[in-house]
C-alpha positions as CSV (number, residue, x, y, z in Angstrom):
1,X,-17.9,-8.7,-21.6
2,X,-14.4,-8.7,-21.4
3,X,-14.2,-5.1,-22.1
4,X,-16.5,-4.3,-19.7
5,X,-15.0,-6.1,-16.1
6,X,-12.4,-3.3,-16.1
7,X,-15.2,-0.1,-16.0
8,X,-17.6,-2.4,-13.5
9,X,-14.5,-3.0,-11.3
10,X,-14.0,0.9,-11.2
11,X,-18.1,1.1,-10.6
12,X,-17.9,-1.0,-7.4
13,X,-16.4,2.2,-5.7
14,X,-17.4,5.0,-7.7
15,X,-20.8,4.2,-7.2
16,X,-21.7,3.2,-4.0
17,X,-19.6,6.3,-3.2
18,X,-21.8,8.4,-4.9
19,X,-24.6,6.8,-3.2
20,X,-23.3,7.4,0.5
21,X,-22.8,10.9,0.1
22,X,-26.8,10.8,-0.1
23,X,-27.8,8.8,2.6
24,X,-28.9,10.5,5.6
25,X,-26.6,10.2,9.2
26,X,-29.0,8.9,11.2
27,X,-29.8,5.8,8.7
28,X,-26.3,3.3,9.1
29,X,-28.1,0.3,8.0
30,X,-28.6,1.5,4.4
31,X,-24.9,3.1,4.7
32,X,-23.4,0.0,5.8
33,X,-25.5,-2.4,3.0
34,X,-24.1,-0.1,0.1
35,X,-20.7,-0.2,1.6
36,X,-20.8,-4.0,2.4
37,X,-22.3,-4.6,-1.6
38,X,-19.5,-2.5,-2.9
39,X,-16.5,-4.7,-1.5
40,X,-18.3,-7.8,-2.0
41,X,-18.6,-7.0,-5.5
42,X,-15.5,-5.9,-6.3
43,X,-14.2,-9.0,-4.9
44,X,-16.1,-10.7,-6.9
45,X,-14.9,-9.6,-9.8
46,X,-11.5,-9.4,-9.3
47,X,-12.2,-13.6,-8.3
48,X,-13.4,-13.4,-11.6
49,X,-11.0,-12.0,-13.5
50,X,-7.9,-13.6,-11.4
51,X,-9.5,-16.9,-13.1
52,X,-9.3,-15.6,-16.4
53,X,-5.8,-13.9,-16.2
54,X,-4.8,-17.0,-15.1
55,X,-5.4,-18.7,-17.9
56,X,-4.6,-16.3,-20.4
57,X,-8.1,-14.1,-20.8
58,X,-7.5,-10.1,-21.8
59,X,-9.6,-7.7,-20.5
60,X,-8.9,-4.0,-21.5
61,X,-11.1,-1.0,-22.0
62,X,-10.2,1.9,-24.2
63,X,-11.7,5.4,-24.7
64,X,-10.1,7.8,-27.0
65,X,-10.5,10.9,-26.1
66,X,-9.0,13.0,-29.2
67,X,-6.2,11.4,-31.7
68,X,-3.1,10.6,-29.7
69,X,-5.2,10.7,-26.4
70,X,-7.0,8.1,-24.8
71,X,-7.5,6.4,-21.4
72,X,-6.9,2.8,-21.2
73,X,-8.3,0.5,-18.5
74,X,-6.2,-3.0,-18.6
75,X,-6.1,-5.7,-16.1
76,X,-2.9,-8.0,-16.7
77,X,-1.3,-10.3,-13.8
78,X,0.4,-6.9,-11.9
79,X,-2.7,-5.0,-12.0
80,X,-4.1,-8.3,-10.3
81,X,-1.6,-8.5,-7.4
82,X,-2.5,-4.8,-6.3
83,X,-5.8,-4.9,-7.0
84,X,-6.7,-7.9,-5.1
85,X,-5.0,-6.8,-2.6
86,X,-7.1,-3.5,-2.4
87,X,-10.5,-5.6,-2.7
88,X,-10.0,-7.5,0.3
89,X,-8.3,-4.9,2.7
90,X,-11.7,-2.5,1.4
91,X,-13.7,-4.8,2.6
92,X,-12.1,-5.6,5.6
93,X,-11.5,-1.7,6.5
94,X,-14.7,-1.0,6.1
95,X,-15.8,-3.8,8.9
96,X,-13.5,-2.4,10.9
97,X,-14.5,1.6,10.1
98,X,-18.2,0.4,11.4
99,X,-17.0,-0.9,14.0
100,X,-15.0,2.0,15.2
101,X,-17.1,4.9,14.3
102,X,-20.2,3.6,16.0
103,X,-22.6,6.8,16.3
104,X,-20.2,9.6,15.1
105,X,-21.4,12.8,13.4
106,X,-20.2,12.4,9.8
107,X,-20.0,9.3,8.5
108,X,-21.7,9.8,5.2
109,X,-18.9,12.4,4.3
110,X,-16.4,9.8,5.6
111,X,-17.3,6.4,4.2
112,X,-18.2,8.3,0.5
113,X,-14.7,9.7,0.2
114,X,-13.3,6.5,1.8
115,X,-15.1,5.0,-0.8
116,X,-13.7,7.5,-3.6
117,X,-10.3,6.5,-2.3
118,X,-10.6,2.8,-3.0
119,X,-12.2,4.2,-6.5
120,X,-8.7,6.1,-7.3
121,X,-6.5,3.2,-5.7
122,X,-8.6,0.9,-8.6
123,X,-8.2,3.1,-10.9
124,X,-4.1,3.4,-10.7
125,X,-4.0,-0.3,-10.4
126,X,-6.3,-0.8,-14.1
127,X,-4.2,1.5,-15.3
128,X,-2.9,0.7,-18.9
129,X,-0.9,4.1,-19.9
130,X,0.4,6.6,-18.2
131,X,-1.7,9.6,-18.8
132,X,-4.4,7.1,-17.4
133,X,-2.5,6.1,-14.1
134,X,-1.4,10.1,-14.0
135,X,-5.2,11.3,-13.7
136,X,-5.9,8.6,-11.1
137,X,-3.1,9.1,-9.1
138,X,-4.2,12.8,-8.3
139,X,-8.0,11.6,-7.9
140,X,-6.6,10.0,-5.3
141,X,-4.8,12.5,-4.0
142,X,-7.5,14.9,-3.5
143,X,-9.9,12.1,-2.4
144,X,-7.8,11.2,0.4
145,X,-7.3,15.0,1.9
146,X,-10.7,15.1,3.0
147,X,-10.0,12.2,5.3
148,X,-6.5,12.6,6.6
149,X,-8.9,16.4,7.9
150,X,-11.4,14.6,9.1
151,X,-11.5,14.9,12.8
152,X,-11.4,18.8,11.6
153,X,-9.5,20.2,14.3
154,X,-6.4,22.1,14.1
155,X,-3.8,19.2,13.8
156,X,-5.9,17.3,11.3
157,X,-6.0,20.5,9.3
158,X,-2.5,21.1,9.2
159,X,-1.4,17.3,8.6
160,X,-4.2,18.1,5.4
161,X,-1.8,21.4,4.3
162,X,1.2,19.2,5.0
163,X,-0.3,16.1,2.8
164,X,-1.3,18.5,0.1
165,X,1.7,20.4,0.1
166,X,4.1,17.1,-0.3
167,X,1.9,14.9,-2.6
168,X,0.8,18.6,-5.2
169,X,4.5,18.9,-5.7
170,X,5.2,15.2,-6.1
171,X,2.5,15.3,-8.6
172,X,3.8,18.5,-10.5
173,X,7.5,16.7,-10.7
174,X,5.9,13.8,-12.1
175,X,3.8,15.5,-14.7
176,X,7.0,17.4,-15.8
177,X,8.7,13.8,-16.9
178,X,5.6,12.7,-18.0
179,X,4.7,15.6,-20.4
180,X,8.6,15.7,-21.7
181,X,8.7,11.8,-22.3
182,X,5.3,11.8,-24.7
183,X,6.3,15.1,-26.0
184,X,9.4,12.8,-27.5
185,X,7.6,9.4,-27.8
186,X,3.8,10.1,-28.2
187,X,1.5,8.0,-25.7
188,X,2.7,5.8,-23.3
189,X,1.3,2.5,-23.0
190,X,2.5,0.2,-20.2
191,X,4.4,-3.0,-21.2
192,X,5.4,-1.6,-25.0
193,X,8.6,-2.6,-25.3
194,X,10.0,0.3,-27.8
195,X,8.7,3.4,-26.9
196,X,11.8,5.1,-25.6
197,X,14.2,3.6,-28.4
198,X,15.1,6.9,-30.2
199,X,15.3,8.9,-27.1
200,X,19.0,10.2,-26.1
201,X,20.2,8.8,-22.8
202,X,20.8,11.7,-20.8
203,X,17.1,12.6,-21.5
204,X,15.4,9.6,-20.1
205,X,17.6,9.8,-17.3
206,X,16.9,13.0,-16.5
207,X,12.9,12.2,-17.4
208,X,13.6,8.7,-14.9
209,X,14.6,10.9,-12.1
210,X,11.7,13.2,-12.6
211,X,8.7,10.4,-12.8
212,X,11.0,8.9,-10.0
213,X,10.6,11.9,-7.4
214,X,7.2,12.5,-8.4
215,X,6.2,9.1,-7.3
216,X,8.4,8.7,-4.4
217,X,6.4,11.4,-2.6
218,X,3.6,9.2,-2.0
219,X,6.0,6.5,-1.4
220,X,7.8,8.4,1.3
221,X,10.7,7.9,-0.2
222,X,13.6,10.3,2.1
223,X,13.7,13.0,1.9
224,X,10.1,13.4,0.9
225,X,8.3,11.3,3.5
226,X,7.3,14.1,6.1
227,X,3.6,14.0,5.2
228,X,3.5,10.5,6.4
229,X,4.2,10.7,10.0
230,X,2.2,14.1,10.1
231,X,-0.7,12.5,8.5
232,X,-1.3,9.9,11.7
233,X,-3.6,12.5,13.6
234,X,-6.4,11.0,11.0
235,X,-8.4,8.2,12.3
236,X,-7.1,4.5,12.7
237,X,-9.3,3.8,9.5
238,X,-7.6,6.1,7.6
239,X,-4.2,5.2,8.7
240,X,-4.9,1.9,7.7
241,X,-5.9,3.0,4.4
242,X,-2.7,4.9,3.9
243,X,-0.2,2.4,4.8
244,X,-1.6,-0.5,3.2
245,X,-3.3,-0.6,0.2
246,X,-3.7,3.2,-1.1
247,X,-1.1,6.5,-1.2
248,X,1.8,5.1,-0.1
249,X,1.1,1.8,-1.9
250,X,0.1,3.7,-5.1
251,X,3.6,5.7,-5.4
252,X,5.7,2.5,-4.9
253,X,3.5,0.7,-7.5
254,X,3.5,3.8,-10.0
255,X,7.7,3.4,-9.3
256,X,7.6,-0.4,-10.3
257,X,5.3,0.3,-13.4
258,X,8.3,2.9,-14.4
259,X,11.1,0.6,-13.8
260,X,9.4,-2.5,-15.8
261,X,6.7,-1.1,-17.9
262,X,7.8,2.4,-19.1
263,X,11.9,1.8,-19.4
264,X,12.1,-2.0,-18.7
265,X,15.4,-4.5,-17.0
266,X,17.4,-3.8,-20.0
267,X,17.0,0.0,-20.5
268,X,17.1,0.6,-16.0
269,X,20.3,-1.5,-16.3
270,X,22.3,-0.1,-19.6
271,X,21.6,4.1,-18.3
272,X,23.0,3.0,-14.8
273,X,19.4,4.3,-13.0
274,X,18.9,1.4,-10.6
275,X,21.8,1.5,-8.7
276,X,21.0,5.2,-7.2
277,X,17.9,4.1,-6.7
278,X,18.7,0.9,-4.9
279,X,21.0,3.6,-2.4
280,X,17.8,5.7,-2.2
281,X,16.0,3.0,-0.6
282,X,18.6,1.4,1.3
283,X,18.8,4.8,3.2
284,X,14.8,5.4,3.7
285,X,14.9,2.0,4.8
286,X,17.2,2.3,7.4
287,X,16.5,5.6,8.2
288,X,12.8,4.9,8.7
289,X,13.7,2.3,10.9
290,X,15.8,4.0,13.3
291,X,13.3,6.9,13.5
292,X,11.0,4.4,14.3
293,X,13.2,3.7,17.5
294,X,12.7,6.9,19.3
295,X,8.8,7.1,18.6
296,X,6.9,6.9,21.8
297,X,3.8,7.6,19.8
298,X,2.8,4.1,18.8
299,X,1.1,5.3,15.6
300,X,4.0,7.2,14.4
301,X,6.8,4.4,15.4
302,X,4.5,2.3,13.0
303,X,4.3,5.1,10.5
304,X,8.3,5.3,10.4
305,X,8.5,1.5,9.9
306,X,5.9,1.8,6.6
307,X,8.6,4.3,5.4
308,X,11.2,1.7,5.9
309,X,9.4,-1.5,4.9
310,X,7.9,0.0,1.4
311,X,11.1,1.0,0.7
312,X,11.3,-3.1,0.3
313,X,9.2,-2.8,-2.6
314,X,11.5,0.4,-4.4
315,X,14.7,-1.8,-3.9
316,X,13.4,-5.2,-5.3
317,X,12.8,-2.7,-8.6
318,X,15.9,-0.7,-8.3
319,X,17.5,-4.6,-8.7
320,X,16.1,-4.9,-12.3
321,X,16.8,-8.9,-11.9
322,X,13.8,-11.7,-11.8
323,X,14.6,-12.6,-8.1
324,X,14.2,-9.1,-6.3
325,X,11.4,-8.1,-8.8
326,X,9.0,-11.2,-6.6
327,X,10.5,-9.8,-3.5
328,X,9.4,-6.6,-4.2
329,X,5.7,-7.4,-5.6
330,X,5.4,-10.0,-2.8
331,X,6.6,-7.7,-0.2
332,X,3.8,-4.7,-1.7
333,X,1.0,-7.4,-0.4
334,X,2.7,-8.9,2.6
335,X,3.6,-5.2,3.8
336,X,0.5,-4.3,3.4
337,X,-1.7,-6.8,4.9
338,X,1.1,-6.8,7.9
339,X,0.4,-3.3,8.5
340,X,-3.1,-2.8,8.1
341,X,-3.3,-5.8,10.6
342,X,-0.9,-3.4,13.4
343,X,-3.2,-0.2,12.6
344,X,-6.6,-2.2,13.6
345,X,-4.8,-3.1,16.9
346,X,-3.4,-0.1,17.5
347,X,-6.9,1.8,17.0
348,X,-8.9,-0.8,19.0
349,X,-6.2,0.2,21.8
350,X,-6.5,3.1,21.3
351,X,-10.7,3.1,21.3
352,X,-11.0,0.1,23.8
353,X,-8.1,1.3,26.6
354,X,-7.1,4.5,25.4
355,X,-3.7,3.5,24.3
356,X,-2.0,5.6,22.4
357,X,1.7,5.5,23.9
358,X,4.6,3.1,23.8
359,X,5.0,3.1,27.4
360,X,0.8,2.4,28.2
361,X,1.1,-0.7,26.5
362,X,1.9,-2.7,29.8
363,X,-0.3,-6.1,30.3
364,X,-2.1,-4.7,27.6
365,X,-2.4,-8.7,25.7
366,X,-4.0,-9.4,29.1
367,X,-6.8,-7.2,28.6
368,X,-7.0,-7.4,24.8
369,X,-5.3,-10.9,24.0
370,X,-6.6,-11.4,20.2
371,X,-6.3,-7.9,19.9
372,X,-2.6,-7.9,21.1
373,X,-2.5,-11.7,20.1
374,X,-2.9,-10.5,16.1
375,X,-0.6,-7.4,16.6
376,X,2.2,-9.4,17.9
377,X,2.1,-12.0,14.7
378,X,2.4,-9.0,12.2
379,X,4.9,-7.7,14.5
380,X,7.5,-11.0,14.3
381,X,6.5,-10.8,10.4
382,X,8.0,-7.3,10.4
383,X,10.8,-8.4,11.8
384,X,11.2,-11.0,9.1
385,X,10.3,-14.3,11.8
386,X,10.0,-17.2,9.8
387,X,7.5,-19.1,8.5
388,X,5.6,-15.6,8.4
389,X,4.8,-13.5,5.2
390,X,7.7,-11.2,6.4
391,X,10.5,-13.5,5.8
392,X,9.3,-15.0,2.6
393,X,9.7,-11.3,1.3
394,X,13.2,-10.5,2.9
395,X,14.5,-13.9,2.1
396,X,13.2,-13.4,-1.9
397,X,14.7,-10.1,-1.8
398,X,18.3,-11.4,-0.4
399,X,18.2,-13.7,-3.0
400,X,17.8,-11.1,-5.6
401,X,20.1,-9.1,-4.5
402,X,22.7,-12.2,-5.1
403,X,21.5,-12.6,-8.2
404,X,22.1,-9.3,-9.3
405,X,25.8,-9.4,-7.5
406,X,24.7,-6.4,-5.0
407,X,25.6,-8.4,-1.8
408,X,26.0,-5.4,0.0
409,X,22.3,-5.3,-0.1
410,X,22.4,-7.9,2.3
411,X,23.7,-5.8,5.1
412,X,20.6,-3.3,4.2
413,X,18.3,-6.2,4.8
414,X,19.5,-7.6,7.9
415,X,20.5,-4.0,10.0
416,X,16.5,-3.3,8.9
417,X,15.3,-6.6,10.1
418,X,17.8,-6.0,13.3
419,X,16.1,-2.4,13.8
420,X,12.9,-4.0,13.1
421,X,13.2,-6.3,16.1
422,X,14.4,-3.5,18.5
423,X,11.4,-1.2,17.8
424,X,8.7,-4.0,17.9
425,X,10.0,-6.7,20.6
426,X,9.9,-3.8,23.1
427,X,6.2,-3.2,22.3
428,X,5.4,-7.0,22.2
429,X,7.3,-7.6,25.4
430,X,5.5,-4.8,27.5
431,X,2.1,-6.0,26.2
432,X,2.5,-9.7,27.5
433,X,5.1,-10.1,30.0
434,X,4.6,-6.4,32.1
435,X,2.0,-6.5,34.8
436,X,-0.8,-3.9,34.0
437,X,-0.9,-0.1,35.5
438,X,-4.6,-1.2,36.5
439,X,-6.7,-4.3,36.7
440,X,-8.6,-4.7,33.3
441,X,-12.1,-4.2,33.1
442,X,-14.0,-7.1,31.5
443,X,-15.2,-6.7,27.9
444,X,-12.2,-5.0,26.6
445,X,-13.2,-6.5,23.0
446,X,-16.7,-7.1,23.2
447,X,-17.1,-4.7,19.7
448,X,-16.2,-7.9,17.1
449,X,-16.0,-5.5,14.3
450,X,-12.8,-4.0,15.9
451,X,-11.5,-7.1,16.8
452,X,-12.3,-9.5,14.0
453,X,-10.7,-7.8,10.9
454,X,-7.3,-7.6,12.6
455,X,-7.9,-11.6,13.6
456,X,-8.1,-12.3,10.0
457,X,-5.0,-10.5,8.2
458,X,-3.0,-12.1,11.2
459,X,-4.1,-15.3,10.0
460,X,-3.3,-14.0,6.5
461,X,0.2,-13.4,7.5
462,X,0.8,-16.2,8.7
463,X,-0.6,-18.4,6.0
464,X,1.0,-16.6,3.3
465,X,4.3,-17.6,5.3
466,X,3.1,-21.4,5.4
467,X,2.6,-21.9,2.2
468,X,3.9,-19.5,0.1
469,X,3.9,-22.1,-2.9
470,X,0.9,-23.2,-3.2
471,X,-0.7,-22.0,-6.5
472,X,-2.6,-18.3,-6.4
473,X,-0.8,-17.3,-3.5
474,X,1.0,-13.8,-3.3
475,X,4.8,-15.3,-4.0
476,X,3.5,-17.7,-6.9
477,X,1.3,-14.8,-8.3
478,X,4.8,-12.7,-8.6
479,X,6.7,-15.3,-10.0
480,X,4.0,-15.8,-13.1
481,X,3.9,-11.8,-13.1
482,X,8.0,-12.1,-13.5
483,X,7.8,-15.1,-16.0
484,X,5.2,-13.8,-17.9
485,X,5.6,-10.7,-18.1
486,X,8.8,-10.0,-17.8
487,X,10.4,-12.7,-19.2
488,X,12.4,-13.9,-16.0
């Protein structure tokens, strides 16, 4: 059986995805029970398996596909930390996506690809080599073009070239280093200590900064981030998607399986390779955050802070040390249940009041209170307001950065967190303390299923602040992670 969890956690997707595509428009009910069964199981399972990692169970599935090729499927305690996270944000977007489609045209095209998405997002994360995580990284790829085009006007279209364009040459970089590193070593397999023993050290640091760039496409690393702001003309759904649990998630997680699993502490420190990677993401974080400044559009002023804040999760890798590597797991699920939870609000603003501007948010938390009530907690855990998730992360990360005697890092965390108060408080303050342009009609969030998902990571955030030791929660997962698999 243990072999088998890792396939059936891929089926939860694959399959009701194939399903949807099937179903006729007109019949949401069916649509909506496939979609609801798929999450529901997949949580399940990953209940399951977190259980069984826990206490030491293996579950791996292999299939050779010719000597000196094969996929492998393996669920250890990192694979767990993204993966849950992806289960319960699925199941939560998807509430939220029938909520805020009602009675469009399309949504058998849209909630089968969605569901392909989350299919390639499971697939990186049971990823056990990296031929497996390559061929799952561009399944996601080309399963997400077909929503970021979804509206299928002209804007949606060219965000779609723009997407493709970025993430197809990302992808092309990073099979380059991957081809050249197995052409030296054979296959890689995550978490093998030895593989890159004989190899000469300009080569893997030449092969580092390949798989590096490939990945930080997706990440939106700078200077390759454009696709990300571009790609906000996609639905709120979507965006959600994007910024929490899938692409961008998937390159900074492909970057930490590099750093950990493919070269390792020891090998990142000894060919100097974290250190320019540490100033790459110390300038996309601050960078992304004083783009985010000058956004009126309140979709991209979030989409510039999810290039800054998942530049968290590059830097607690580039630190190599125990300390920054929980900051930067921790961060990948407090980011992204912070974010997801802005996205719902800012849809349901946009859906409910039209909203789509910084300057139309005024007495907007009158209208919408748990709407704007939920936005503003995610917002002060941005900002790094303690006792939310936020601070846990930049506080984890500071202390990693001590550890590792880069104290300049510091400075990077606190002009971000700075930056991050003078792009959000504004849109907070307008929202609660401005008198409205108009008097609010009644019923602003009578649709739950636009309101109630966002209700629910807000609660998230801040219970992942408040206790944020308790066993199984995100911070003690990535300590085991770090002590067990790492060895810190």
């Amino acid at each position: 059986m243990n072999a088998w969890l890792p396939v059936l956690t891929l089926l939860t997707s694959l399959v009701p995805a194939l399903v949807i595509f099937r179903i006729p428009e007109d019949r949401r009910t069916p649509r909506a029970v496939v979609n609801l069964a798929g999450a529901g199981a997949k949580l399940a399972l990953v209940a399951l398996m977190l259980a069984g990692v826990a206490r030491g169970e293996v579950y791996e599935t292999r299939l050779v596909l010719m000597p000196e090729l094969y996929l492998l499927l393996r669920v250890d305690a990192l694979c767990l930390l993204f993966l849950t996270l992806s289960a319960f944000l699925w199941l939560l977007t998807t509430v939220y996506a029938m909520g805020y489609f009602g009675h469009a045209p399309n949504q058998s095209r849209f909630f089968g690809f969605f569901s392909l998405c989350v299919a390639a997002t499971t697939g990186v994360a049971l990823s056990g080599t990296l031929i497996t995580f390559f061929i799952f990284y561009e399944f996601l790829t080309l399963s997400t073009w077909p929503l970021v085009t979804h509206k299928g006007d002209e804007k949606s279209i060219s965000a779609g070239r723009t997407y493709l364009a970025y993430t197809l040459g990302g992808s092309a970089l990073l099979l380059v280093g991957m081809v050249w590193l197995e052409g030296l070593t054979g296959p890689i397999e995550f978490a093998v200590r030895d593989q890159l023993l004989e190899v000469e050290p300009a080569t893997l640091t030449a092969i580092f900064a390949l798989l590096v760039a490939g990945l930080g496409v997706k990440a939106a690393l700078v200077p390759l981030h454009g696709w990300l702001p571009a790609a906000m003309v996609a639905p709120a759904p979507v965006s959600a998607l994007l910024h929490a649990v899938a692409v961008v998630k998937a390159g900074a997680f492909g970057i930490i399986r590099v750093v950990y699993d493919v070269y390792g502490f020891d090998l990142v420190q000894a060919l100097g390779v974290g250190l320019p990677l540490m100033a790459v993401a110390s300038v996309t974080i601050l960078y992304g955050s004083m783009r985010a400044l000058f956004q009126i559009d309140l979709k991209k002023r979030l989409a510039y802070s999810t290039v800054s804040q998942v530049s968290y999760i590059v830097l607690g890798a580039a630190l190599a040390g125990p300390a920054a590597t929980v900051g930067g797991l921790v961060h990948l699920v407090h980011q992204g249940v912070m974010k997801i939870t802005m996205f719902f609000c800012a849809g349901a603003l946009a859906e409910r009041m039209g909203i789509t501007r910084v300057d139309q948010l005024d007495g907007a938390g009158r209208a919408m209170p748990l709407t704007m009530g939920a936005f503003s907690v995610a917002a002060l855990g941005m900002i790094g307001v303690p006792p939310l998730a936020g601070f846990v992360s930049k506080w984890q990360l500071g202390l990693g950065a001590l550890q590792a005697g880069e104290t300049w890092v510091i400075f990077v965390l606190a002009g971000s967190s700075v930056l991050n108060a003078a792009y959000f408080l504004p849109l907070v303050y307008r929202a609660w303390f401005l008198p409205p342009a108009a008097e609010a009609e009644p019923g602003r969030e009578a649709v739950a299923m636009l309101v109630w998902p966002a209700v629910v990571t807000a609660a998230a955030v801040l219970l992942m602040g408040l206790f944020a030791g308790f066993a199984l929660s995100p911070l003690s997962w990535a300590e085991l992670i770090v002590a067990r698999v790492y060895g810190g």
